[in-house]
C-alpha positions in Angstrom: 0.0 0.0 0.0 1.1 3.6 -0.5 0.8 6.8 0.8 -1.1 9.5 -0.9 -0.1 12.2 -3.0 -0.6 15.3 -1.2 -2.6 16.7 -4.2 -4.5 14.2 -3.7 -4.7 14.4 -0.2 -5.7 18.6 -0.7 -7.8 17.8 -3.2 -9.9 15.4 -0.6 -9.7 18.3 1.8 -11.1 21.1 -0.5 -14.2 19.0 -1.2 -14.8 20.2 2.1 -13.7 23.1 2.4 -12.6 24.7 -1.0 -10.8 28.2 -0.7 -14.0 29.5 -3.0 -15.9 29.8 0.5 -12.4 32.3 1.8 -13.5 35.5 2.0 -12.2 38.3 -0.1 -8.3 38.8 1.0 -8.1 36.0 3.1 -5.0 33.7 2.3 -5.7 30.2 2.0 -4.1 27.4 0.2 -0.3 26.3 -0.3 1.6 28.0 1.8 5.2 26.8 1.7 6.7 23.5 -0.2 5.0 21.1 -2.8 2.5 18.7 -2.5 3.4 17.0 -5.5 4.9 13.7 -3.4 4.1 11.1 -1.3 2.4 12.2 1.6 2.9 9.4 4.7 1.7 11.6 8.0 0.1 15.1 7.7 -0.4 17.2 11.2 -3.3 19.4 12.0 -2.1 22.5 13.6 -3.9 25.8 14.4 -0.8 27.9 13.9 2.7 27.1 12.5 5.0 28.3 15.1 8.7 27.1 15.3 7.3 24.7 17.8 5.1 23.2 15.9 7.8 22.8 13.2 10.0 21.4 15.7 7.5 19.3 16.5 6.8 18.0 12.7 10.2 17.5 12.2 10.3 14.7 15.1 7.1 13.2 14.4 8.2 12.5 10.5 5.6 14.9 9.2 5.6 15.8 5.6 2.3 18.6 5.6 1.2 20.6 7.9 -2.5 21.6 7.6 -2.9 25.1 9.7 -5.7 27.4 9.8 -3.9 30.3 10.2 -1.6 31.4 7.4 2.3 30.9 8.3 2.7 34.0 5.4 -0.4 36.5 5.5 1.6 39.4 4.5 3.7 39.6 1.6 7.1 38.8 2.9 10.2 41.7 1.7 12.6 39.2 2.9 13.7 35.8 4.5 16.3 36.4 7.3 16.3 32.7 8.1 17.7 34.3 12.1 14.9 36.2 13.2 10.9 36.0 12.7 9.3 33.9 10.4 12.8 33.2 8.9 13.7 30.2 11.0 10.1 28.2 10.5 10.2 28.7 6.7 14.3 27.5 7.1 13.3 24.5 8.5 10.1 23.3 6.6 12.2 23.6 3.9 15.1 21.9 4.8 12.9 18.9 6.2 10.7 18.8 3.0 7.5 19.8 4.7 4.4 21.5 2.7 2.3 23.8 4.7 -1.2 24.5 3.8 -3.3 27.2 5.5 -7.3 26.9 5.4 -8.7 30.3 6.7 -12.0 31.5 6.7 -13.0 28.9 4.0 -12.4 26.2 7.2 -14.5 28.7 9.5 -17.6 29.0 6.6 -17.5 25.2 5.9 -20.0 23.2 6.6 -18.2 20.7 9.7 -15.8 23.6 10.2 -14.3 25.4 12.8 -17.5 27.3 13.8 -19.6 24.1 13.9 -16.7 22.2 15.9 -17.3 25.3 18.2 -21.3 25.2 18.7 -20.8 21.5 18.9 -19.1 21.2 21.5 -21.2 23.9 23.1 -24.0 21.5 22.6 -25.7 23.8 20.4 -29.0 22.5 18.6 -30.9 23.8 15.8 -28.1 25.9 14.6 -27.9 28.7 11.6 -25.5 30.7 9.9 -24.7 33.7 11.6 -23.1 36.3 8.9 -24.2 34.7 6.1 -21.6 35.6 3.1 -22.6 33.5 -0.2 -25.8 31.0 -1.2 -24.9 28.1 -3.3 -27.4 28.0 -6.4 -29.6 24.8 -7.1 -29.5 22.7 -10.4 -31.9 20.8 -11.3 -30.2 17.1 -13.3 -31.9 14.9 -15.3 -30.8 11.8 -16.4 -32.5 9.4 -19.1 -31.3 6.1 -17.5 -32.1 2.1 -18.7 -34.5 0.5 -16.2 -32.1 -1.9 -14.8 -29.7 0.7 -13.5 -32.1 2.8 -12.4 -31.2 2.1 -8.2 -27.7 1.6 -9.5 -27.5 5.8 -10.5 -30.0 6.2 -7.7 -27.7 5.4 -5.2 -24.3 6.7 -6.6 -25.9 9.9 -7.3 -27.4 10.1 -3.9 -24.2 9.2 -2.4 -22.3 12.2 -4.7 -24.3 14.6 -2.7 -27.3 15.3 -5.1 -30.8 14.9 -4.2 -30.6 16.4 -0.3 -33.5 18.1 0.6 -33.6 19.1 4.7 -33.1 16.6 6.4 -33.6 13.6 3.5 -31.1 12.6 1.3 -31.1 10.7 -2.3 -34.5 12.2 -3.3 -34.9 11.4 -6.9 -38.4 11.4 -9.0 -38.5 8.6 -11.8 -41.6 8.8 -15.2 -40.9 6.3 -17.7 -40.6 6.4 -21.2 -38.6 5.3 -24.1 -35.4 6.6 -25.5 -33.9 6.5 -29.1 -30.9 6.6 -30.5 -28.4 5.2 -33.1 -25.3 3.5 -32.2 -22.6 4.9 -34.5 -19.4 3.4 -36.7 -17.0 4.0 -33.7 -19.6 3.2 -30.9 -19.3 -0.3 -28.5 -23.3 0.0 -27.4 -24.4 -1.6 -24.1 -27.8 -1.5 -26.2 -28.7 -2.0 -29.7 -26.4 -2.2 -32.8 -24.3 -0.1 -34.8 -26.0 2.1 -37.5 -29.8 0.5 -36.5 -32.6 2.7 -35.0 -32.9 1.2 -30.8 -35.8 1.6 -28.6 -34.5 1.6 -25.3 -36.8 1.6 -22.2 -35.6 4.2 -19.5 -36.5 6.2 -16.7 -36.4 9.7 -17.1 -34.5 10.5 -13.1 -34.3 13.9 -11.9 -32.7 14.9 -8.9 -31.5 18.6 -7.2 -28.0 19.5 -6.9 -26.1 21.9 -5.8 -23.8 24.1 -8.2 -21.0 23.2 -6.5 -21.3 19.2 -5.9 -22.5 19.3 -9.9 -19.1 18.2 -11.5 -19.0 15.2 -8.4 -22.4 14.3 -9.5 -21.8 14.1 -13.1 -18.7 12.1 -12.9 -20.9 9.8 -10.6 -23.5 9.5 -13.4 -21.2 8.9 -16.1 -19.7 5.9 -14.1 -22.7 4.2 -12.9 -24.5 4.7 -16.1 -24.2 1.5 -18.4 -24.0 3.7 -21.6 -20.8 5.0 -23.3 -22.6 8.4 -23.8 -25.7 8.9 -20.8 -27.9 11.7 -21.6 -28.6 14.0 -19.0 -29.9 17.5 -18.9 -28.7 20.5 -16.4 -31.3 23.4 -15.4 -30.7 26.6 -13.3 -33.7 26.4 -10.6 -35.3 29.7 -9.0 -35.0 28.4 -5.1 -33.1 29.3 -2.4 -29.9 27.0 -1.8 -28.2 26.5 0.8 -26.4 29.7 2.8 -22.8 29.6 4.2 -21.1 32.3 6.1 -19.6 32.8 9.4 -20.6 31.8 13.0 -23.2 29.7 14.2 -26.7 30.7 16.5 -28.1 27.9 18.7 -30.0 26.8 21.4 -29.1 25.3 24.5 -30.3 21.9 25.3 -32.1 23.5 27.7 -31.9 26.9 29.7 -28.9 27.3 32.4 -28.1 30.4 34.5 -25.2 32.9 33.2 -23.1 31.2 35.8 -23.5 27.7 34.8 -23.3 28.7 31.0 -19.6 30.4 32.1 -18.8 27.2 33.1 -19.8 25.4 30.3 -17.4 27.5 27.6 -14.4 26.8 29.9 -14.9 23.5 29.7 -15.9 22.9 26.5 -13.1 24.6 25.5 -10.7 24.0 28.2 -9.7 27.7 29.4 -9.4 28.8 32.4 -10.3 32.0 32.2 -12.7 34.2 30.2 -14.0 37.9 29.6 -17.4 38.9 30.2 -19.0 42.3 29.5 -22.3 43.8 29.4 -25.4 42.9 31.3 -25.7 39.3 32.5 -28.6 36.9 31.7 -30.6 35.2 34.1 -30.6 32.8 31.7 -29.1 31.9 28.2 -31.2 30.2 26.0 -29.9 31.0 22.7 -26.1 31.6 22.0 -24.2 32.5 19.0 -20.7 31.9 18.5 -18.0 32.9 16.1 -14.6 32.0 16.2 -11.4 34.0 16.0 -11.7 37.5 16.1 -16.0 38.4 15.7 -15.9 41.8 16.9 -17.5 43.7 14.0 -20.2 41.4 13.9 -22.0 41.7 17.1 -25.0 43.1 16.2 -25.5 39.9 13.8 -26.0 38.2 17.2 -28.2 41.3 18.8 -30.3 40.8 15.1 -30.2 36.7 16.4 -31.9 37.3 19.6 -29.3 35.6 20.9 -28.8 36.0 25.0 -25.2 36.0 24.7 -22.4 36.5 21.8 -18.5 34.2 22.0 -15.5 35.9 20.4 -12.6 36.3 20.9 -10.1 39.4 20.8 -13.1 41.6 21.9 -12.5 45.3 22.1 -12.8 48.1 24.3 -15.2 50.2 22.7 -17.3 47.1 21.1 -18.1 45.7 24.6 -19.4 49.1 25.4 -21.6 49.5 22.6 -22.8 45.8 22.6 -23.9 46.7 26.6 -25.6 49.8 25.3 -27.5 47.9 23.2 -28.2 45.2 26.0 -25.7 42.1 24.5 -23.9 39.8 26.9 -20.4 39.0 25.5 -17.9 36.5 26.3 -14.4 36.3 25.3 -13.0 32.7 25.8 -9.7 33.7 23.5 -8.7 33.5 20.1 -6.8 30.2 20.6 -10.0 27.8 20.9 -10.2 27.7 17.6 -7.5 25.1 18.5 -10.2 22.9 18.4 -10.1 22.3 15.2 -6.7 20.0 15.1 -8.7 17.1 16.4 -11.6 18.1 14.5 -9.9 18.6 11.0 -8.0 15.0 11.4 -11.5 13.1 12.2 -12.5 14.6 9.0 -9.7 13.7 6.8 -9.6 10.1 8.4 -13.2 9.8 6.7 -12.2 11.4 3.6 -8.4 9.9 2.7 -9.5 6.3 2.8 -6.9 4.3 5.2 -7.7 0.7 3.8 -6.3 2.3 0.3 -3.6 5.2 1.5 -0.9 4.7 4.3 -1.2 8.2 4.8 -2.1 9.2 8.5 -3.5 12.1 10.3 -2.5 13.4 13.3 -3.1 16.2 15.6 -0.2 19.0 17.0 0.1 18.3 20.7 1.8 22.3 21.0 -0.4 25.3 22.5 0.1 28.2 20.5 -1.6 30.1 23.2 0.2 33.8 22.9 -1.1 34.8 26.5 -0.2 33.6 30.2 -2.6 34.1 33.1 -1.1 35.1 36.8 
């Protein structure tokens, strides 16, 4: 068995997350090195410190996949003594790719803000700042009838038909479809230069625009015929919408003081901010990792009882409390939860029985601050 290209292995990653869902600026994607090689043991890591290098370089790693961007500012020069200098130094002396996944891993279904409301024990969650909507297709596909649950399925299982809470909905009207097999044709019906009468099932499913290439490629290999006929149509409903943070209710109602409780253990701090007026209790909650500040009244629009940030400023913690919001301020650095929750996710989508390519997570805090 061998271990995955890391194209490959990006590739797999970006069907998650693509760097289409970044938002304008943001710097995602190859940050340092090539991921045209083998790729035995990739490391999740929130930052890329020397540390963390250090740490890749004993554990045999050969890419790093951070969420923040080792280079976010153009760099006017590598002084491999001082700064930055010595991490790029040694990634490149120990052949190891970094790759950065930004606000594309925050907007992501899965992602970093999810990761967060789970573990908050959020239900019945919903975008916060929404920042794109994915259009709808509409695919048909003429199909024989005795691969009808054959395309069914793999087009179900490409991510088409998903409506709510269902999944693979498809609606089937037979029919009969013509055609004549060609000079340079091997038809799975009918014979070359005769009129065939086929009986099919006309299957249309919904899609959306960006799972349509996955889809297709799923049709064309399920489908028996050397050329399936399939049809693609823009469709006037509202797809689904991405963006940043995540609203939610608790399970059920706790007091401020319990819910304070709650968000250091869920994400393991010991100490957090708090300003403006305090809840008797928090019901609903929204959450955005990283640094929310400028979008605190998304929250206040939310009804939410009580907004989680991080790096929350002066004169935004005043004007929430003017305007009645309870903040909280865990720290920037629980987005670290996302080194355990990005390797689950690439364990499901690099396939272990077919890649010796494993995941693992950085063991190093990155944590800037100390508490006395």
């Amino acid at each position: 068995m061998k271990p995955a290209n890391g194209q490959a292995v990006i590739q797999a990653f970006e069907q998650w997350a693509p760097k289409s869902l970044a938002l304008e600026g943001d710097k995602a994607g190859l940050m340092l090195g090539t991921l045209n090689k083998p790729v035995r043991q990739v490391m999740t890591a929130l930052d890329v410190s020397e540390e963390v290098v250090d740490e890749a370089v004993r554990k045999n790693v050969d890419l790093i996949i951070a969420h923040h961007p080792l280079i976010f500012k153009p760099l006017k020069q590598i002084e491999t003594s001082r700064g930055q200098g010595p991490i790029i130094e040694k990634c490149i002396k120990h052949d190891i790719a970094v790759y950065a996944a930004h606000t594309n891993l925050d907007i992501a279904g899965g992602g970093v803000n999810d990761m967060l409301a789970e573990a908050l024990g959020l239900e019945h969650t919903e975008v916060l700042v929404p920042t794109q909507e994915i259009p709808l297709k509409k695919l048909t596909a003429f199909v024989p009838e005795d691969h009808v649950e054959t395309v069914r399925q793999a087009l179900g299982d490409a991510g088409a038909g998903h409506i709510g809470d269902y999944s693979h909905c498809t609606f089937t009207a037979g029919g009969t479809g013509t055609f004549i097999p060609g000079d340079n044709t091997d038809p799975y019906l009918g014979t070359q230069g005769k009129m065939e009468y086929a009986a099919e099932k006309r299957m249309e499913t919904i899609v959306p625009e960006n799972m349509l290439p996955r889809v297709i490629k799923a049709l064309e290999k399920a489908h028996p015929y050397e050329e399936p006929a399939y049809d693609v149509y823009p469709l006037d409903l509202k797809g689904e919408i991405l963006g940043l943070g995540r609203a939610g209710y608790m399970k059920k109602p706790v007091s401020f003081e319990t819910f304070i409780e709650n968000v250091k253990e869920a994400f393991d701090v010991s100490h957090i901010r708090t300003a403006g007026p305090e809840p008797k209790e928090v019901r609903k909650v929204a959450i955005l990792g990283g640094d929310g500040n400028k979008y605190w009244n998304y929250a206040l629009r939310k009804g939410a009882d009580v907004y989680i940030t991080g790096d929350l400023y002066y004169h935004v913690a005043q004007d929430a409390a003017l305007e009645g919001l309870s903040m909280i301020d865990p720290g920037h650095h629980i987005e670290k939860i996302m080194k355990k929750g990005v390797k689950r996710k690439m364990e499901t989508l690099v396939d272990p029985a077919k890649y010796e390519t494993t995941f693992i997570a950085s063991d190093v805090s990155t944590e800037p601050f100390r508490f006395k």
